[in-house]
N, C-alpha and C positions, 0 to 999 in steps of 0.2 A: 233365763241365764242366771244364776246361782250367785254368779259374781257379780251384774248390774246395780245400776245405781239406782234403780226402782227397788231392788229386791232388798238392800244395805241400808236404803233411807228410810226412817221412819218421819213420818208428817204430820203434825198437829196441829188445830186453832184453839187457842186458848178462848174461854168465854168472853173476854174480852177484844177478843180480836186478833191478838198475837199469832202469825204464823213460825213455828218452831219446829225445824230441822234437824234431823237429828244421825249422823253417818258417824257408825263405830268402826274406830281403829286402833287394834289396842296392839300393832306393830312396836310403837314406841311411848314411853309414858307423856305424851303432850297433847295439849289442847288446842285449838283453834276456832275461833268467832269469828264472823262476818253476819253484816247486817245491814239493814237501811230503816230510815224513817223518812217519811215526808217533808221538809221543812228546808229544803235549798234555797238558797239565791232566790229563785224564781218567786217565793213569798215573800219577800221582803218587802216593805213597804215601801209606797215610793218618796224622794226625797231623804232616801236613810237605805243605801243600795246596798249595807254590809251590815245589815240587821241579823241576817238570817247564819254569816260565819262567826259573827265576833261573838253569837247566842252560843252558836257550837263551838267554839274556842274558848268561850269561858265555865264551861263544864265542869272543868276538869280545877280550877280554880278556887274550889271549895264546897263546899256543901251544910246542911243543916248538922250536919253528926260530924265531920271531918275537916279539918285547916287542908289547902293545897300541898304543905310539908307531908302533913300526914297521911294523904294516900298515895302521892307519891312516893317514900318511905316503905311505906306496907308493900308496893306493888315490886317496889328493886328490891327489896329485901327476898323476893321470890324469887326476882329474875322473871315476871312477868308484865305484861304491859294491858290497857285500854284505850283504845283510840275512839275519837268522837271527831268527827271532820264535817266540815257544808260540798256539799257539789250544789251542782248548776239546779237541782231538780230536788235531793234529795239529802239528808243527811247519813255518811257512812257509819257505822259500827265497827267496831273492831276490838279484840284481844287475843291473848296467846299466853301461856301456862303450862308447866307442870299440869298433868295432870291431879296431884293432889291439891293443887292450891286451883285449881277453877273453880269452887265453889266461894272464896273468897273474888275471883275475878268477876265472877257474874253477880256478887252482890254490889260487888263495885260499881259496875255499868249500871247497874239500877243506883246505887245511889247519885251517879252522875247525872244519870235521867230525869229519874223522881225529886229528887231532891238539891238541887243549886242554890245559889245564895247570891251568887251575883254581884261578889264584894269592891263594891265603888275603890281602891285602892289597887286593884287588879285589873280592874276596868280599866282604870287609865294609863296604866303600865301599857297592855295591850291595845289600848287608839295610838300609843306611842309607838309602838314598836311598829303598829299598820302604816301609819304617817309618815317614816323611817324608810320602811319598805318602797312605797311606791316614789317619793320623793328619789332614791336609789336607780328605780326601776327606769326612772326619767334620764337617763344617760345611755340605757341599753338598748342598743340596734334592732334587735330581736324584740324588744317587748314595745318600742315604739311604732314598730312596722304594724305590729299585730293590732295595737290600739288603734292607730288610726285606719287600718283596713277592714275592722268590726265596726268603726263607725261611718264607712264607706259602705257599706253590704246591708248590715240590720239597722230598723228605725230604733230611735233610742228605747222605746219601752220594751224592746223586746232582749229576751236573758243574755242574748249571745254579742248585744252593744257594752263598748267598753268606755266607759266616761272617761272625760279628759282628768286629767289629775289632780286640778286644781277644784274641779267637783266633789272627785272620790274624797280627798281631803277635808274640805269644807262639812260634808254629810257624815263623816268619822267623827266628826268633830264634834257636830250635834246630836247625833245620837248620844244618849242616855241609858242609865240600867233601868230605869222603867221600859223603854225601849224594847227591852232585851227581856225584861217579866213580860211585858204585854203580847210580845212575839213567842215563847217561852208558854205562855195557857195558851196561845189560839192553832199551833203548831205541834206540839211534843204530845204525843199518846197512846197508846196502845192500840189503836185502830189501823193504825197505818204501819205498825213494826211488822220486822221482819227481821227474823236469828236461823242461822244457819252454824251449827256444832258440831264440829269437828273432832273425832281425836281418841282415845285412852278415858272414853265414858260410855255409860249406857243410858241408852233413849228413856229408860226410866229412871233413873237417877238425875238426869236433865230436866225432864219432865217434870220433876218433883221440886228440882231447885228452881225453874224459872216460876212452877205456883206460888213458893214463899216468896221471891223476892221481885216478879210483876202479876203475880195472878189478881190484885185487887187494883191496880195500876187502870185511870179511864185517861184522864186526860182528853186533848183536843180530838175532836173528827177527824177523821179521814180526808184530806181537801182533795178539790180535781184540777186535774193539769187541762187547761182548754188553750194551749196551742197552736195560733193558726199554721201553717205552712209559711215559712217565709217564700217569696216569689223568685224565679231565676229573673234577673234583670236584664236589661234589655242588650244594653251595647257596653262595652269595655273601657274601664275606667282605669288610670295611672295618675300616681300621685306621690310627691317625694315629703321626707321630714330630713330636714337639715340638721344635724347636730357637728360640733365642734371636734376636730381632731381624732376623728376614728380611721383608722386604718383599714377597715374592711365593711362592706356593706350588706344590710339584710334585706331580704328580697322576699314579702311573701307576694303570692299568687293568687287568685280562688274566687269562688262565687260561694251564692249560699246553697248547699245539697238537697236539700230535699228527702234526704233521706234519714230515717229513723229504724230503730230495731225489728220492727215487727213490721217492715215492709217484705211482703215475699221473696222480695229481689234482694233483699242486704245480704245475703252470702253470697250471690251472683258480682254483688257491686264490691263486698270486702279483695275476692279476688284479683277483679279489676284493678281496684287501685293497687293492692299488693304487686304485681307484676308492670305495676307504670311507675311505680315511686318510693314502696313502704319502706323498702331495704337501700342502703346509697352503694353497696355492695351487688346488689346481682341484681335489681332494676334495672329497665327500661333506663333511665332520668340518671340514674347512679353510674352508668357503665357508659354513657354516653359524655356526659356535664362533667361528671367527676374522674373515671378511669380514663377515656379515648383524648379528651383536651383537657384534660387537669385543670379545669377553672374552680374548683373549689373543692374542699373534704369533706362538705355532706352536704345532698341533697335528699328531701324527701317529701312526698306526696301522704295525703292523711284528711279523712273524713274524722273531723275532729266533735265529741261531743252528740255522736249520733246515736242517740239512744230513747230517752222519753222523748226527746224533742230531735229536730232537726237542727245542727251547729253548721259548720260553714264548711266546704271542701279547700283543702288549702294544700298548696305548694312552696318549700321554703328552700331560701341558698343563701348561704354566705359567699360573696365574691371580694375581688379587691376593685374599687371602683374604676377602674380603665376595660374589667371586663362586665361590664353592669348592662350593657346593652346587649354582648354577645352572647351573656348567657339568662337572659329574658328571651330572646329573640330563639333560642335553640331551643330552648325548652318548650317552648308555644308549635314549634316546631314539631318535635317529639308528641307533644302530646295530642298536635293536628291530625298526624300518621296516624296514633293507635284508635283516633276514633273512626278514621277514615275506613282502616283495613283489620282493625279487632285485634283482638286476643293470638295468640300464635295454638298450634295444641302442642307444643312444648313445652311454653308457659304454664298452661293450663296443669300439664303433669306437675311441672314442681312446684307451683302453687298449692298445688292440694296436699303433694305429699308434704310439704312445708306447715302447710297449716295444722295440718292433722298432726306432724309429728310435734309441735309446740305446743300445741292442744292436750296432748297425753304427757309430756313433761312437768306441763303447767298443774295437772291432775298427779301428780307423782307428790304433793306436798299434804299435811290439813288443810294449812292454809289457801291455796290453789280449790280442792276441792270444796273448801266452806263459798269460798265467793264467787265460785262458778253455782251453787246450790241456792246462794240468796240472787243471783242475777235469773235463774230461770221460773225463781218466785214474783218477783217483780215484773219481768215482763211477760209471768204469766202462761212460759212455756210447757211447765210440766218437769218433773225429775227425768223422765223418762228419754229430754231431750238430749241429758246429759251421753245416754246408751247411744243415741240415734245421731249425734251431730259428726262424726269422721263418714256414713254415709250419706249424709247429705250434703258435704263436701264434697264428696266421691261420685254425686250425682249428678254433682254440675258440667254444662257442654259447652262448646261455645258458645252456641243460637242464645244460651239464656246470660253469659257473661258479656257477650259484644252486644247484648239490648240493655244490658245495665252499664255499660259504657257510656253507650248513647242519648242514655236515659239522667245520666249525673253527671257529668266529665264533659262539659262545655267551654273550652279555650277560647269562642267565638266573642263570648265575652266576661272574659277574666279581669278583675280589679286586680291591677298590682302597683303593690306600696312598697319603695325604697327608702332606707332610712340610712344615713351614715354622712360625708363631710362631703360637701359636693361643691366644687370651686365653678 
């Protein structure tokens, strides 16, 4: 195929380790980056659980060549941008340009990378504004449910437990910019990158600009993810958090999944839940909860975080609390049935055509296409899967979506945490 993403992408390792991706589009003069590096959450030391975002939040803060004014400045003056983010596993990349001004953008991220400073005045800006945040977040229905339903499911040392607040505060506190250096050498390097280039360049022009500005880049190893499986728990747990004067309650649901990206069943299982919950609009759980009894305006189902590691499956509703029973009890209900008697092949038809069709949308941008490029590097897929995944959607039956029901989707015993004003 001519036009495939095998035949358009060009692939490299740099000597250093860097894999570098490289898909020309010269439809419109712009650029698009995506990327990942090793160094999420999940490294963070313990007793200091926000080592690993507040390292990648302050990147961008200054550098050995540059004040924070002035690459910010440089970058709006283009009208381009660079993002440096923490996940749960790994840290994201990101920019977007003109394409005349990417080579200014790429030398940026490298000096983001390579070169931070870490300036104690910024530092504390930012433990303030984290401090701010969560102290905020301690009022909200939705983010209390969730906190105490991660520490109902996962043991504390595991990525997907959510500290109580008065923790997370404490440990923002103490950490330190050495902290943030010592995490910053044992985490950030060129072993474990990963650039996926998008856009109005060529694979050798790319090639050329990632040698000058990481080709002598070592930095930290490569680290390994040694993630056990969280376990499905045994029996059904419910638990309420009380707060003052809310007018409506958040209701999640869920256990821990079990499932990760490079399970042969995750496309089997994405469907599944797709057709029980993803959409509050043309679900299972949406058409039922929300259209036939109006007990609330969004419900949804969602294997959250399933990727290098396995996160939690969860189910979420805002109700008003006189209907807080009816619509736990419905819902447990609904999702009893589809395990009982599976998938419909109705479902199954618009599921696919659904997914495929957002799948080639999602592929209609740079950007779209760069971060679908670095995710098939990371887990290792191949570019090739990019050509191949609307038929292996297309491939799926029931026999193999009603065993990945049965397989993750256990009501039998679901933790559910209500949060909101309960007299």
């Amino acid at each position: 195929m001519t036009n495939s993403f095998v035949s358009r992408t060009s692939r490299e390792e740099l000597s250093n380790g860097i894999k570098l991706l490289v898909l020309e589009n010269h439809a419109n003069p712009t650029v698009s980056i995506s990327g990942y590096l090793m160094g999420g959450s999940y490294f963070s030391p313990l007793g200091k659980y926000a080592t690993a975002r507040l390292t990648a939040d302050m990147l961008n803060k200054g550098t050995s060549k540059r004040s924070k004014l002035e690459i910010a400045e440089a970058l709006e003056s283009a009208g381009a941008g660079v993002n440096v983010s923490s996940n749960t596993f790994t840290i994201s990349l990101g920019g977007q340009s003109l394409s005349k001004d990417f080579p200014m953008v790429l030398a940026t991220l490298a000096e983001e990378l390579r070169e931070p400073v870490f300036p104690e005045a910024e530092f504390d800006k930012l433990k303030q504004r984290s401090i701010a945040a969560i102290k905020r977040a301690q009022d909200e229905t939705d983010r209390r449910a969730m906190e105490r339903f991660s520490q109902l499911v996962f043991e504390e040392q595991s990525p997907f437990h959510i500290y109580s607040a008065e923790r997370r505060i404490a440990e923002i506190e103490a950490t330190t910019t050495d902290d943030l250096r010592r995490f910053y050498e044992e985490h950030y390097g060129a072993a474990s990158m990963i650039l996926a280039v998008v856009g109005d360049v060529t694979a050798t022009e790319v090639s050329k600009l990632m040698q000058e500005s990481f080709g002598d880049w070592q930095g930290a190893v490569k680290p390994e993810i040694t993630l056990a499986e969280t376990p499905l728990q045994a029996t059904p747990f419910s638990d309420t958090v009380n707060l003052q004067d809310k007018a409506s309650v958040d209701i999640v649901m869920g256990h821990a999944s079990r499932l990760r990206r490079l399970n042969d069943d995750y496309l089997a299982a994405v469907v599944a839940n797709r057709a029980l919950g993803q959409s509050t609009l043309s679900s299972r759980l949406g058409l039922k909860v929300r259209d036939e009894m109006g007990l609330t305006y969004g419900i949804n189902s969602y294997f959250s975080d399933s990727g290098l590691g396995d996160g939690p499956y969860l189910i979420t509703v805002t109700v008003a609390p006189e209907n807080v029973d009816l619509a736990v009890n419905t819902t447990k209900e609904i999702i009893e049935e589809y395990v009982a008697n599976g998938i419909t092949e109705e479902e199954i038809a618009d599921e696919q055509s659904s997914m495929i069709g957002g799948y080639k949308i999602g592929l209609a941008t740079n950007a779209g296409i760069a971060g679908q490029l670095a995710n098939t590097e990371i887990y290792g897929l191949g570019i090739h899967y990019l050509d191949e995944f609307p038929q292996h959607v297309k491939a799926l039956n029931k026999r193999e979506i009603d065993s990945a029901i049965g397989k993750y989707i256990h009501p039998e015993v679901l933790t559910t945490v209500m949060a909101g004003t309960f007299s």
